[in-house]
C-alpha positions in Angstrom: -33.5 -117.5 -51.4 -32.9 -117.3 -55.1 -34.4 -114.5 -55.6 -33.5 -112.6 -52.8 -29.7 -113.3 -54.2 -30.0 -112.2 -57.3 -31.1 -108.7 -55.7 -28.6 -108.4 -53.8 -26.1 -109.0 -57.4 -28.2 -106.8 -59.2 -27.9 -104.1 -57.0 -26.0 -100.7 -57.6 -22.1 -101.4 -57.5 -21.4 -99.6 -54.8 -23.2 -102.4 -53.1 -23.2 -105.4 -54.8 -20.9 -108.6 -53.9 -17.9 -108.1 -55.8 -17.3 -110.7 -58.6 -15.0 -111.5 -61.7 -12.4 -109.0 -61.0 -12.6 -108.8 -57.7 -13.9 -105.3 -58.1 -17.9 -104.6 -58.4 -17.5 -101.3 -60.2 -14.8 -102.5 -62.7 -16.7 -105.4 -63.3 -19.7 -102.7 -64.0 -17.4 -100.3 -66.2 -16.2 -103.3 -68.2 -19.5 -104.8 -69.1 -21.2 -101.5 -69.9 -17.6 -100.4 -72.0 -17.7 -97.1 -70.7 -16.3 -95.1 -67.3 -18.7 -92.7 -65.9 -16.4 -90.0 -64.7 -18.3 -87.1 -62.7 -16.8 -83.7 -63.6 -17.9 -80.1 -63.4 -18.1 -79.5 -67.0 -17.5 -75.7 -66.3 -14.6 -75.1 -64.9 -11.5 -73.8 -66.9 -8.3 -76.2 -66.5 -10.1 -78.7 -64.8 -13.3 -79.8 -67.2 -14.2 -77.3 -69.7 -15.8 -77.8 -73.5 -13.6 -76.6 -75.6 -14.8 -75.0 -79.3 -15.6 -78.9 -80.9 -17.4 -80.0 -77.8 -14.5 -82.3 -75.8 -14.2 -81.5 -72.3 -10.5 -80.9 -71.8 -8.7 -80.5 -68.3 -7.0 -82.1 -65.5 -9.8 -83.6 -64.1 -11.1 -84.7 -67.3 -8.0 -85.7 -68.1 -7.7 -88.1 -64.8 -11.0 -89.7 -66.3 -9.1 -90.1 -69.9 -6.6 -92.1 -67.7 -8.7 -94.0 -65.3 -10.7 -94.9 -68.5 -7.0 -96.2 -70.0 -5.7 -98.2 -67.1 -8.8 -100.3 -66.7 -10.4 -100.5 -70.4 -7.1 -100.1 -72.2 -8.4 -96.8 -74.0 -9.1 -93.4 -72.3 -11.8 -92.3 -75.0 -14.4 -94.6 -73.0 -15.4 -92.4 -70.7 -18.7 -90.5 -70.6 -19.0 -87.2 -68.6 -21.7 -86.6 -66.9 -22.0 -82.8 -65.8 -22.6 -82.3 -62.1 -23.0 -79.1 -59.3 -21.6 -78.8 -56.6 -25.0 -79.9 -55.3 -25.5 -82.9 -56.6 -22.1 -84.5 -57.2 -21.7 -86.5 -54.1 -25.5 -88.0 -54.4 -24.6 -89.4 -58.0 -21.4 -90.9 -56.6 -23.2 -92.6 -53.6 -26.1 -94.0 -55.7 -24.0 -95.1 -58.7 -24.9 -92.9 -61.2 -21.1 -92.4 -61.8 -18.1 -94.6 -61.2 -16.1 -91.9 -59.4 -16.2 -88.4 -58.4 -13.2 -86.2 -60.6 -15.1 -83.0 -60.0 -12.5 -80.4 -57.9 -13.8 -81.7 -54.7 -11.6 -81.0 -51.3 -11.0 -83.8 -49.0 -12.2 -83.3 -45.6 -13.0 -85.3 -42.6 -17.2 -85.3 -42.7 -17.0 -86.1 -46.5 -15.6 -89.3 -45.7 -17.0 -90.2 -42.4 -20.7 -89.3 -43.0 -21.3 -89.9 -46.8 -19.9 -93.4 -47.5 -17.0 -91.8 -49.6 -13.7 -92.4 -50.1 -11.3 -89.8 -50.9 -9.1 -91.1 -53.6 -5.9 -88.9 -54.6 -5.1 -85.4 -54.3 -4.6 -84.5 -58.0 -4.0 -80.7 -56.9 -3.3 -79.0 -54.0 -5.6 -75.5 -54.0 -6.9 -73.2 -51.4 -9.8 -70.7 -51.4 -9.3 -67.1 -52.7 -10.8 -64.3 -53.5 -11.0 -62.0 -56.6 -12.0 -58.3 -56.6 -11.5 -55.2 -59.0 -8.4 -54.0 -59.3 -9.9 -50.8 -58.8 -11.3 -51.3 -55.7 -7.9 -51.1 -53.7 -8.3 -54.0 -51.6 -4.9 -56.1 -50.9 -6.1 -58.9 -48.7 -8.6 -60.8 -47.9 -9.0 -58.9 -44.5 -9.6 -55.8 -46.0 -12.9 -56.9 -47.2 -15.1 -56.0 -44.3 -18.6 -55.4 -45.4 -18.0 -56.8 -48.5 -21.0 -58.9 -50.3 -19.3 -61.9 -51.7 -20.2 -64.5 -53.9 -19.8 -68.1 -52.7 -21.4 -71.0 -54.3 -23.5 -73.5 -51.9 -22.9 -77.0 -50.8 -18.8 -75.9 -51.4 -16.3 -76.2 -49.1 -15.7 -72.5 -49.4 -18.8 -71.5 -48.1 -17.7 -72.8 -44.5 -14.3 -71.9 -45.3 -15.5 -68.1 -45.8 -17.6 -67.8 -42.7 -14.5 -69.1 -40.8 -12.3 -67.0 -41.6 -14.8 -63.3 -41.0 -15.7 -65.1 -37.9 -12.9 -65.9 -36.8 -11.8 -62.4 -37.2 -15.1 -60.5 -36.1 -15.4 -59.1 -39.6 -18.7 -58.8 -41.0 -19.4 -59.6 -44.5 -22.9 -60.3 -47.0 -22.9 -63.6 -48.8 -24.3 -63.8 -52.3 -24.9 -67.4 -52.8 -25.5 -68.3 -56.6 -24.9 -72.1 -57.1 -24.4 -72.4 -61.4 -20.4 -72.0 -61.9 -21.3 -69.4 -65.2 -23.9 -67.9 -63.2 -21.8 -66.7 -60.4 -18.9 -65.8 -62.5 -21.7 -63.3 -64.5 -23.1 -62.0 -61.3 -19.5 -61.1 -59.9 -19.0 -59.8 -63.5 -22.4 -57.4 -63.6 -21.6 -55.9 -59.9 -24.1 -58.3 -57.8 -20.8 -58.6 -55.4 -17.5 -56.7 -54.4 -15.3 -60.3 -54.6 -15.9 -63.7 -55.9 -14.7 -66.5 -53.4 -13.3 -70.1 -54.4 -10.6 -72.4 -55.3 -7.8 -69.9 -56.5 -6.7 -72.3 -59.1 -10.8 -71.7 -60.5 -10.3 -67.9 -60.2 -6.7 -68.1 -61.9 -8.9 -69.5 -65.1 -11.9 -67.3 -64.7 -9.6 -64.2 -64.7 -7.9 -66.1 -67.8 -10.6 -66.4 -69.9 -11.8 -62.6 -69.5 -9.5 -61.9 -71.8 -8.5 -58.0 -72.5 -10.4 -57.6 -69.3 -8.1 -59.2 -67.2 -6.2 -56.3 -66.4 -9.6 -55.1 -64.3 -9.3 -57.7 -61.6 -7.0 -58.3 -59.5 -6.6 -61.8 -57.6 -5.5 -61.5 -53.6 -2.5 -63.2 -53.1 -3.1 -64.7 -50.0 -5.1 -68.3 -49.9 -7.5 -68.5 -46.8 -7.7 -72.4 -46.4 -4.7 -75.3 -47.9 -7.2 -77.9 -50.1 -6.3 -81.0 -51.2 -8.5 -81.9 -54.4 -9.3 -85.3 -56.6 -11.2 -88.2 -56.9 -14.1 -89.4 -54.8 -15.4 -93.2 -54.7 -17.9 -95.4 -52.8 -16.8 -96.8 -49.8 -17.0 -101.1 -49.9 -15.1 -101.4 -52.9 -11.4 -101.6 -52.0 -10.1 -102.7 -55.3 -11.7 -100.0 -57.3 -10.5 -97.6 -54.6 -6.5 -98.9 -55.0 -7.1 -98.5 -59.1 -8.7 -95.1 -58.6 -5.5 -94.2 -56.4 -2.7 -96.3 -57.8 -3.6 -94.5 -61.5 -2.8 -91.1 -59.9 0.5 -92.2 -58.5 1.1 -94.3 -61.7 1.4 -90.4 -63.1 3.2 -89.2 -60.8 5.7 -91.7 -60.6 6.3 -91.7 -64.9 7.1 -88.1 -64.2 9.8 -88.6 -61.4 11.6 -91.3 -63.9 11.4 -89.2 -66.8 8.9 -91.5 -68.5 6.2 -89.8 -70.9 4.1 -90.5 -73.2 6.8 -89.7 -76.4 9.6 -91.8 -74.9 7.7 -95.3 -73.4 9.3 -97.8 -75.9 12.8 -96.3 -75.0 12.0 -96.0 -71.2 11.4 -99.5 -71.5 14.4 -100.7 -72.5 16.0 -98.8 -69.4 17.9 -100.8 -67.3 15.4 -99.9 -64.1 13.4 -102.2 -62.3 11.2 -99.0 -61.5 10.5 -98.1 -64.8 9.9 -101.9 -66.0 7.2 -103.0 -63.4 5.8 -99.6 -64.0 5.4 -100.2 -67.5 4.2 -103.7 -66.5 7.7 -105.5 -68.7 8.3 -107.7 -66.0 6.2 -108.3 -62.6 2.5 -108.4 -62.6 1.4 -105.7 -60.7 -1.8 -105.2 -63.0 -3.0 -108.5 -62.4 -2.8 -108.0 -58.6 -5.7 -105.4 -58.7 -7.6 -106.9 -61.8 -6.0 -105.1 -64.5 -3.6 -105.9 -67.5 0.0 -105.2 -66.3 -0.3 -102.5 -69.2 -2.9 -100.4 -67.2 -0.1 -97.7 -66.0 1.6 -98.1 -69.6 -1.5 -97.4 -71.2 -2.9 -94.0 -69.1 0.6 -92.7 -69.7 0.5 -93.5 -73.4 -2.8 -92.3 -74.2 -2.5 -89.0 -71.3 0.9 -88.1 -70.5 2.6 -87.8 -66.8 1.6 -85.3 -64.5 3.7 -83.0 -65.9 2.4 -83.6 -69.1 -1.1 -82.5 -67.8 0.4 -79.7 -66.4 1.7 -78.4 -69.2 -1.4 -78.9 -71.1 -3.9 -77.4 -68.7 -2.3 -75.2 -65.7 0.1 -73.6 -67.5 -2.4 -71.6 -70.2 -4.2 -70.2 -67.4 -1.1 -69.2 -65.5 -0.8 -71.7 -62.8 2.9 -72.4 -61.5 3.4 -75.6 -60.3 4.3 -74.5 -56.8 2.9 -77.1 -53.7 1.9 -79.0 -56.7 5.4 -79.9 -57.8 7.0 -83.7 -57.0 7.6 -83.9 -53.4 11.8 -84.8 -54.9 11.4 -80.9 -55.7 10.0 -79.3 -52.9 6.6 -79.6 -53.6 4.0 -82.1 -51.9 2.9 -84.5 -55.0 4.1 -87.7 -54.2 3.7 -91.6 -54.7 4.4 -94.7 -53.2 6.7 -97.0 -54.6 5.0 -98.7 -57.6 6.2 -102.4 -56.6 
């Protein structure tokens, strides 16, 4: 009986019987002093290398912060570089502690794979870029057209939707590697290049004086909610995972950023002061130091903040992605 406990403990975290913190995977993350964050590693605003080797982007960013809240410092966090492919089999066997990697939230992904979808960190939708001399002004107009899709994405069903759905016929050109794709659109192998818009909006970015030679459709086929992934069976982790996000979100709507927290905390606003854990003990209540929110806005910023420091260099407005106070659809629970 021993021994057949002791298994069961030892197994991966996803599965094991939660102890300590109440969490499995915290408890995991704290004794090995690192958060394994699953990212793309590829993608442009979202988890890209930049020219000394740190991967910058929201995403990578949400990792930095995750990484804050529970160890009290957002540098421990390793990235581990996944495809679209593989990313949700690393998550369910506990190769990573949670799934940042622009994955939409859909029904099956939760109901058949043991996930949990966490937060919607950005609201995207699948579009399509073509040449700018090819003439085409809507996704419609693309009848015939070969198109290059990645695999295992949801755009791939998303694409085949919407010809069907219209009786137009199209080739797909399924190339998994993010760089790979990109170069085969690049070199002709396709007429458009299919995915999240926000993906294509950096892409087209990062072409530089080329730019000018492609033009990006304006209309979005599909409305994606994107974000974090966990296991299902840890429900503490899950609230951290969430609760960070909205911890964000909620620093932006009072004003609070990673400049002004001493001041912010002197406010005279019971939002601001359990958020920056000065009184209440919100923290404790999921495992955590009543800092945790305090420190992933110290050491990341607000939303806004990572905003600012990702979308905006690549062109991105704010848009749907703007606090729901301002017409936009980001928005958080109260933090109480």
């Amino acid at each position: 009986m021993a021994g057949l406990l002791a298994g069961v403990l030892a197994a991966w975290p996803g599965q094991a019987v939660a102890q300590g913190s109440g969490s499995a995977t915290l408890d995991a993350v704290r004794a090995r002093g690192a958060l394994l964050c699953g990212v793309s590693g590829e993608i442009a605003g979202f988890s890209l290398a930049d020219s000394r080797g740190v991967v910058q982007g929201m995403d990578a960013d949400y990792c930095r912060a995750i990484a804050a809240a529970t160890l009290g410092d957002a540098n421990k966090v390793r990235f581990i570089h996944l495809s679209a492919q593989t990313r949700f089999t690393a998550l369910q066997s506990g190769e990573i502690d949670v799934l940042i990697r622009n994955t939409g939230w859909s029904l099956t992904r939760e109901s058949a794979l043991g996930l949990l979808f966490g937060a919607t960190n950005f609201w995207d939708g699948t579009g399509f870029i073509v040449r700018a001399s090819a003439g085409v002004g809507k996704p419609a107009e693309l009848g015939g057209a070969a198109i290059c899709i990645r695999p295992g994405t949801s755009t791939e069903l998303e694409v085949a939707d919407f010809f069907r759905s219209r009786q137009i016929a199209f080739t797909p050109v399924m190339i998994a590697g993010v760089n790979e794709i990109q170069d085969a659109f690049l070199a002709g192998r396709c007429d458009a290049f299919a995915t999240d818009a926000s993906q294509l909006a950096g892409f087209r970015q990062n072409l530089g004086a080329r730019a000018a030679e492609f033009t990006i459709l304006p209309e979005a086929i599909s409305s994606a909610p994107s974000g974090s992934m966990v296991r299902k069976g840890d429900d503490k982790w899950y609230d951290i995972v969430r609760w960070t996000h909205y911890a964000l979100l909620t620093a932006e709507q009072f004003d609070v950023t990673s400049k002004n927290l001493d001041e912010a905390a002197k406010r005279d606003s019971p939002d601001i002061r359990r958020l920056l854990g000065v009184e209440g003990n919100i923290g404790q209540t999921m495992g955590l130091d009543n800092a945790w929110a305090r420190n992933a806005v110290a050491q990341v910023g607000n939303y806004a903040e990572l905003w600012a420091r990702h979308m905006t260099p690549i062109g991105l407005e704010r848009g749907i992605n703007r606090l729901w106070t301002q017409g936009g659809l980001q928005f958080s629970p109260p933090v109480r």
